[in-house]
N, C-alpha and C positions, 0 to 999 in steps of 0.2 A: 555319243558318250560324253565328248565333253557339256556339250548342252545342259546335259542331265547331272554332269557335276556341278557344273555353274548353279542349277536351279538349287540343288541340294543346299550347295553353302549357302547360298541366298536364305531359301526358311530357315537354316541352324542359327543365322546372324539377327533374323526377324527372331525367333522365338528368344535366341540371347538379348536382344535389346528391349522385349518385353519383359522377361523377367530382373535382368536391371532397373527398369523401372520401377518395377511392385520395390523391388528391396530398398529403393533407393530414395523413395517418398513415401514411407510406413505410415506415417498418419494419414496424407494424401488419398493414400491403396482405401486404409481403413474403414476414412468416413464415405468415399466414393461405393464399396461396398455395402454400406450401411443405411447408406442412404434410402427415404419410403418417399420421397417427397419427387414431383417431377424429374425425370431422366432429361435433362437439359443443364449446360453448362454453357456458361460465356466467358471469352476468355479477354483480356485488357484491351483497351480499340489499338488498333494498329498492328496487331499481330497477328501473323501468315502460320495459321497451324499444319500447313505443308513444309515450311522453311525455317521457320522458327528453330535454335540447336535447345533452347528448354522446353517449350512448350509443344514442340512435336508429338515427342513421344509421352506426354501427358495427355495430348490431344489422344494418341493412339490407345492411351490403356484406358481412358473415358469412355471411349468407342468402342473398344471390346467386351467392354460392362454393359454394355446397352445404351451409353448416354447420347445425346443429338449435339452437337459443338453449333451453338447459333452461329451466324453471321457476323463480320465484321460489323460492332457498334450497335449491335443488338443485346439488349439487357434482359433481363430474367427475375421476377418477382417468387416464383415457385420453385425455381430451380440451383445451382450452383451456382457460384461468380469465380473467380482465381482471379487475382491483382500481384503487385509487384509491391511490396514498400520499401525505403531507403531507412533503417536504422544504425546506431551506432554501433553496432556487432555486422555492421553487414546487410546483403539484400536479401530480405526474407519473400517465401514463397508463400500466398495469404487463399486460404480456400474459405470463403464466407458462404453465408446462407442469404437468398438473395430476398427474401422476404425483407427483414431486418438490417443485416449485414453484421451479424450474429458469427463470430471468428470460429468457426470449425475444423480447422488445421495453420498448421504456420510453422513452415522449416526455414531454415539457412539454406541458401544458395551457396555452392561454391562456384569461382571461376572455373568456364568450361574449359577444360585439356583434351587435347586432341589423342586418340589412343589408336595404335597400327593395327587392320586388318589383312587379312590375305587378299594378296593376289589372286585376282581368275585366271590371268593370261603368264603368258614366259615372256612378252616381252619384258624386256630390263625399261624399268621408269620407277618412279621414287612409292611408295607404301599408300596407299589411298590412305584415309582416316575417316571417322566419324566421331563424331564429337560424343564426349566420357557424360553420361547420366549425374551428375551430382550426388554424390553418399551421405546417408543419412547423418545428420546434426544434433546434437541437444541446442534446444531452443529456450527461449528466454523465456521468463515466465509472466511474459507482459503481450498485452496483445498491437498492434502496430497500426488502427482505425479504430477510430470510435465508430458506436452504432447505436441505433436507437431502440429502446425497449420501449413496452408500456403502451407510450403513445411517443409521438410527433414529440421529438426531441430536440431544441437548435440552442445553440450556444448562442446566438444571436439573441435569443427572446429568454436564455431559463438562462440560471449559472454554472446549471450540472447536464451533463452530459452520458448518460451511461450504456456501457456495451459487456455482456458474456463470455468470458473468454472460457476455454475447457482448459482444465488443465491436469496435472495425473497427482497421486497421492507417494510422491517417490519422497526420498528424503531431500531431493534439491528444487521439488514440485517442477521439474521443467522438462524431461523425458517422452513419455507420448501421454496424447492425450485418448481418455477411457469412451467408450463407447455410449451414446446419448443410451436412455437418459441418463443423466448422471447427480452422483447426491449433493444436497447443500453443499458439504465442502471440499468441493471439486470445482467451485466455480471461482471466479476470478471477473472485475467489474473494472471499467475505465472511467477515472472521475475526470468531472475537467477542474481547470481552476488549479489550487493549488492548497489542498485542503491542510488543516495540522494539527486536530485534533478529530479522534472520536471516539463514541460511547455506545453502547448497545442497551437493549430493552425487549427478553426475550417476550414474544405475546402469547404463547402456545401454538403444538398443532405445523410447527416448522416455522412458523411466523414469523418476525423478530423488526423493530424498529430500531432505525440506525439515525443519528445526529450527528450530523458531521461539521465540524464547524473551518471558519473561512477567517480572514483578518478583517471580514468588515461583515458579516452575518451566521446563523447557523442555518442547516439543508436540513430538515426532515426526509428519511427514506424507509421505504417498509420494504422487505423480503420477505420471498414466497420458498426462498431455499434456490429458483432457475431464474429468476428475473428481480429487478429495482423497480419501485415507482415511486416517482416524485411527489412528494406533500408537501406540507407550506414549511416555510420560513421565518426566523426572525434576523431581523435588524436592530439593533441598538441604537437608541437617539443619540448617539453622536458619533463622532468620525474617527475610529480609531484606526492604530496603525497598524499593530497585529495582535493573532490573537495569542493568548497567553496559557491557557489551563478551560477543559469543559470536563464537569464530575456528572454524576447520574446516580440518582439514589431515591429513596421512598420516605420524605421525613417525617408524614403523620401515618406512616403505615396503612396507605387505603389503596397498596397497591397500584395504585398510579404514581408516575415518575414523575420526580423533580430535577432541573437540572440546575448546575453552576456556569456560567460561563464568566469567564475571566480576560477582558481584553486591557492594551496597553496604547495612552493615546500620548506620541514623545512629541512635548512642547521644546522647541528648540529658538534657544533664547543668542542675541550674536557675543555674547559676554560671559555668558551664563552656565554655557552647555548646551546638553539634553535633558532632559526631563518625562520621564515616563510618568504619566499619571495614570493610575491604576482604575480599570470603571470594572464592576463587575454585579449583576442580576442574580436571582432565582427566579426562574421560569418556570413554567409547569401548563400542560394541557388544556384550554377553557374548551368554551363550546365559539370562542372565537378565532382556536388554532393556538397555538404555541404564545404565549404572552409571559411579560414579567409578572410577579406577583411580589415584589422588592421595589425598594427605591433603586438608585442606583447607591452600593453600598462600600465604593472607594476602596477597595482592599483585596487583596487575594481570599479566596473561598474555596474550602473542601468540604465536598458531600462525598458520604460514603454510608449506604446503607438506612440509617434511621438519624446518623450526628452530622450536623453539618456545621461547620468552624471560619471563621471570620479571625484574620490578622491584618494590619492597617501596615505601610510602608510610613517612613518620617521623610524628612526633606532632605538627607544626607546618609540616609540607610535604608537598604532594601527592603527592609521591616522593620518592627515594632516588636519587642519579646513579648505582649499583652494578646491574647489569643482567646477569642469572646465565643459564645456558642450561640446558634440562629433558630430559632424555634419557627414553627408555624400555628398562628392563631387565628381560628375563621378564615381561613384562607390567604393570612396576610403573613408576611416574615420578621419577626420582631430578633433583634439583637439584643442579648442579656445585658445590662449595666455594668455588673464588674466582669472582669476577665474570669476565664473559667481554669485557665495557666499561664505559666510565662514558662516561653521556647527562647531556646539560644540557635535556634534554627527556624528556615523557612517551612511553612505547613510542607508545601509540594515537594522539599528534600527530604521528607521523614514518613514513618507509616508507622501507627500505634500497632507492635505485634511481637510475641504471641499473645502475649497477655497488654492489659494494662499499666502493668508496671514498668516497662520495657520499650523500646521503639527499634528499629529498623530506620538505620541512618545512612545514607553517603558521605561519605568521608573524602579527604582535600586529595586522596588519591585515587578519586570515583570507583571505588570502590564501597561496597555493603560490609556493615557493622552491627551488632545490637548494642545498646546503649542504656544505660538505667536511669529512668526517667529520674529519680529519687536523687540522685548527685549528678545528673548527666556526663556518666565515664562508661569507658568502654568496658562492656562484660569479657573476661578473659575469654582468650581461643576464639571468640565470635567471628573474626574478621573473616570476612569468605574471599578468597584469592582467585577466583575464577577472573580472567579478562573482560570487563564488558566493553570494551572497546572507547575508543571517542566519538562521543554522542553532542551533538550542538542541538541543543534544546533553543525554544524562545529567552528572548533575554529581555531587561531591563535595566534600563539605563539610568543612574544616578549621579546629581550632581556633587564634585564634588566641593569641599567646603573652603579648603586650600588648593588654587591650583599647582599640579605638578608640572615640571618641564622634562622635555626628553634630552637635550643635550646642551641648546643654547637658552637667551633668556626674550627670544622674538617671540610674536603670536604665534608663527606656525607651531612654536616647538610647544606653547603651551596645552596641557591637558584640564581639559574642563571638568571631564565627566568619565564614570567605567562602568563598567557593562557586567553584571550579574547574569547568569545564565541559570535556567530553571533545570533542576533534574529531570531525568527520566521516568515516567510514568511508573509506579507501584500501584500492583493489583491485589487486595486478596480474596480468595476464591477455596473453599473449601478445606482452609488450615494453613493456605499454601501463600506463598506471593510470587506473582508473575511480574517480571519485566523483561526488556528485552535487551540483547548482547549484539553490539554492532563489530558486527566479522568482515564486513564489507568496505571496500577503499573505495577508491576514486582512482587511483594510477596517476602518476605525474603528470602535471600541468604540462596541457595541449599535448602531447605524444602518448600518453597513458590510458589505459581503458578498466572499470570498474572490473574489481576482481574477487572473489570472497562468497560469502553467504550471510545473510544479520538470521538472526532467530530469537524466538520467545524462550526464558528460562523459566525453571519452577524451582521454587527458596523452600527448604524445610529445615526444621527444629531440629536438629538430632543431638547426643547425648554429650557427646565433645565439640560442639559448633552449631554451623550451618554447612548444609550439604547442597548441591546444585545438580538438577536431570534438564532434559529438552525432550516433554513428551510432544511437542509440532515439529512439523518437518521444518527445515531453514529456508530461506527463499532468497533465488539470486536474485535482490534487491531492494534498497536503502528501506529500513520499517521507520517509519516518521512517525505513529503511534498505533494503539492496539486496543482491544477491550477484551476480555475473557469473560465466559458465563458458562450458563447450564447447569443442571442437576447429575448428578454421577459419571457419565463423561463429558467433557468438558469441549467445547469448540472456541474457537478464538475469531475474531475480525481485524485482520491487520490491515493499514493505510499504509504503503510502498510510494515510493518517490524512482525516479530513475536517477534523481541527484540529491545526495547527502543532504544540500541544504532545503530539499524539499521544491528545487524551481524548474524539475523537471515534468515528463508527464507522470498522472499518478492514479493508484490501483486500487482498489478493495480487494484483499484475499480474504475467503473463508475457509479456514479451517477444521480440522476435525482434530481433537487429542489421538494418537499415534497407541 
């Protein structure tokens, strides 16, 4: 009798500790279900899938699925992987595809707790225990290994590095992830580097070419909607520091893309200051890859759509109110001789909208205004009071003409030079303008951990103002820039950072409009 009770609660505590499991690893259960590819898994070298208090009972529910648990230190090209990563949220649990190493699941670990079972016997002795299954997490919507798509990927030999991450269409994108296959904007890419701007170029058919640019080149990438491949690059004949501003637009209308790229090379003089000197191209597609088809043309540059605009910076101001327009002729980019307006504003802090008559301004409160171009004053009621958060854009550094002092009249105290910072990126897109709203902190130095969500807004005209919606979902983590396209529903490519100032790891999300 008691035998038979003993055996009893034995399978009730087996079958409880397998269904903890399934509940306890949702994604884990999900894609191990789903799975068509080899019934094999390997689990991190060193670990005893009899002893192990996490990966036991993951070994056990693999196994009950049909899968084979390799040997210690045996790897798997067909089949599963499971690793361990260390990020700043903690140790996450990583199920990859062992072809690739293509991220398939990814939970948070929690510290194991010991939880009390029954006793079998009456002697008096303290509670056996067995270690508590980890409950399920929202996961972060970054993936925690890069992997290689395409082809033969190495950070060693290329600049970019990219890996698939799954990730779900919730409103914080980081919940579970959707069952393969999955659509264009459910996917999520690991760039390497330290990208800070980009632009898209939908091709048809899902297609879409991406330009990502870097402080010392730009990445050519094409999507297929599941995978990146790497195309050529450019480089700029000379050595800048970072980069500044990339547009994308079509200016002779032959449906091929032109782009701007805008970098910042700071001469730094021991008397002097800094000194930003401004280099910036028009690039466009040969049959030799990606080339200029501009001098180098010293000045900030906005293309958008068919107008592309040239403003020069002076040697003690971040611009020049003289704002010239760039044509293309035979293939070459010519600058008009007289100006075509004078701005009391930098190109990249304004966006000509709805009309002509009118613009869409940032204001000393970073905040959105419309402004009439004709007196440049604020149109009543315009101002939109929505929060966009603080946003540190690329800056520029200018010298200044008088030096100032901070409190004494020694060198250290003197101030040579200050630092303009560029706005945030203005889209517009179908009537509308898109930028985006930084919700997202940082948490106090050294004890604090990133907290919040950033997301894409959408600006409309309305009768008394401007009004503000979020048709994307938000993402826990820093948007460093963005591009918006499409015809009737709209998708988005946002560039994530895991750190505000962009020196963290960083992401490509794609998006779908909500």
């Amino acid at each position: 009798m008691r035998r038979s009770l003993k055996g009893l609660i034995v399978c009730v505590l087996l079958c409880v500790a397998t269904v903890v499991c399934a509940a306890s690893w949702p994604q884990v259960e999900n894609r191990l279900q789903q799975w068509q590819g080899a019934k094999e898994i390997a689990l991190p070298q060193g670990v005893d899938p009899f002893e192990d208090e996490l990966f036991a009972p993951v070994a056990e529910a693999a196994l009950m699925q049909g899968y084979m648990v390799l040997p210690d230190g045996v790897s798997t090209t067909t089949g599963l992987v499971f690793s361990i990563r260390d990020t700043s949220r903690g140790k996450m649990l990583v199920l990859k595809r062992g072809e690739d190493g293509a991220i398939l699941a990814m939970e948070k670990m929690q510290p194991v707790a010991p939880v009390a079972v029954l006793s079998t016997t009456n002697i008096a002795k303290p509670l056996a225990t067995t270690p508590m299954v980890p409950a399920p997490v929202v996961a972060p919507p970054v993936p925690t290994q890069p992997a290689q798509t395409i082809q033969s990927v190495s950070l060693a030999t290329s600049p970019v590095s990219v890996s698939p991450v799954m990730t779900a269409t919730s409103s914080t994108l980081s919940v579970r992830h959707p069952a393969q296959p999955v659509a264009q904007a459910e996917l999520m890419f690991e760039l390497g580097g330290a990208p800070v701007q980009i632009v898209a170029w939908p091709l048809g058919d899902g297609a879409i070419d991406l330009y990502v640019m870097y402080d010392d080149y730009i990445q050519r990438l094409r999507s297929d909607g599941q995978q990146l491949q790497l195309l050529e690059r450019f480089t700029p004949p000379v050595s800048p520091t970072r980069a500044l501003r990339l547009d994308i637009g079509d200016m002779d209308g032959d449906h091929q893309p032109e782009l701007a790229a805008v970098w910042a090379e700071d001469i730094r003089g021991v008397s002097d200051g800094t000194n930003s000197k401004i280099h910036s191209w028009v690039l466009s597609l040969t049959d030799n890859g990606l080339q200029a088809i501009s001098d180098d043309l010293s000045g900030y540059v906005s293309l958008s759509g068919q107008q592309a605009r040239l403003q020069k910076r002076s040697e003690f101001s971040a611009f020049t109110p003289e704002v010239y327009a760039l044509d293309l002729n035979d293939g070459v980019v010519v600058v008009s001789d007289e100006p075509v307006r004078n701005d009391t504003r930098l190109l990249f802090n304004q966006l000509e909208w709805p009309d002509d008559q009118s613009a869409l301004v940032w204001n000393d409160d970073d905040r959105l205004m419309l402004v009439a171009k004709s007196q440049n004053t604020r149109i009543s009621g315009s101002t939109l009071l929505t929060d966009f958060g603080r946003y540190q854009g690329p800056m520029v550094s200018i010298p200044l003409q008088d030096p100032e002092y901070r409190s004494g009249f020694s060198a250290g105290d003197r101030i040579m030079a200050r630092e303009v910072v560029l706005g945030r990126r203005l889209i517009q897109q179908q009537g509308s303008v898109f930028t985006l709203v930084r919700g997202r902190s940082e948490g106090l130095p050294l004890v604090g951990r990133p907290s919040g969500v950033d997301r894409l807004v959408k600006i409309d005209r309305v009768a008394n103002g401007l009004s503000a919606g979020y048709p994307f979902a938000a993402v826990e983590a820093f948007m460093i820039d963005f591009s918006v396209y499409g015809q009737g529903s709209l998708e988005a490519i946002v560039l994530l950072n895991e750190k505000a100032d962009g020196s963290g790891r960083s992401y490509l999300r794609m998006q779908a409009q909500r």
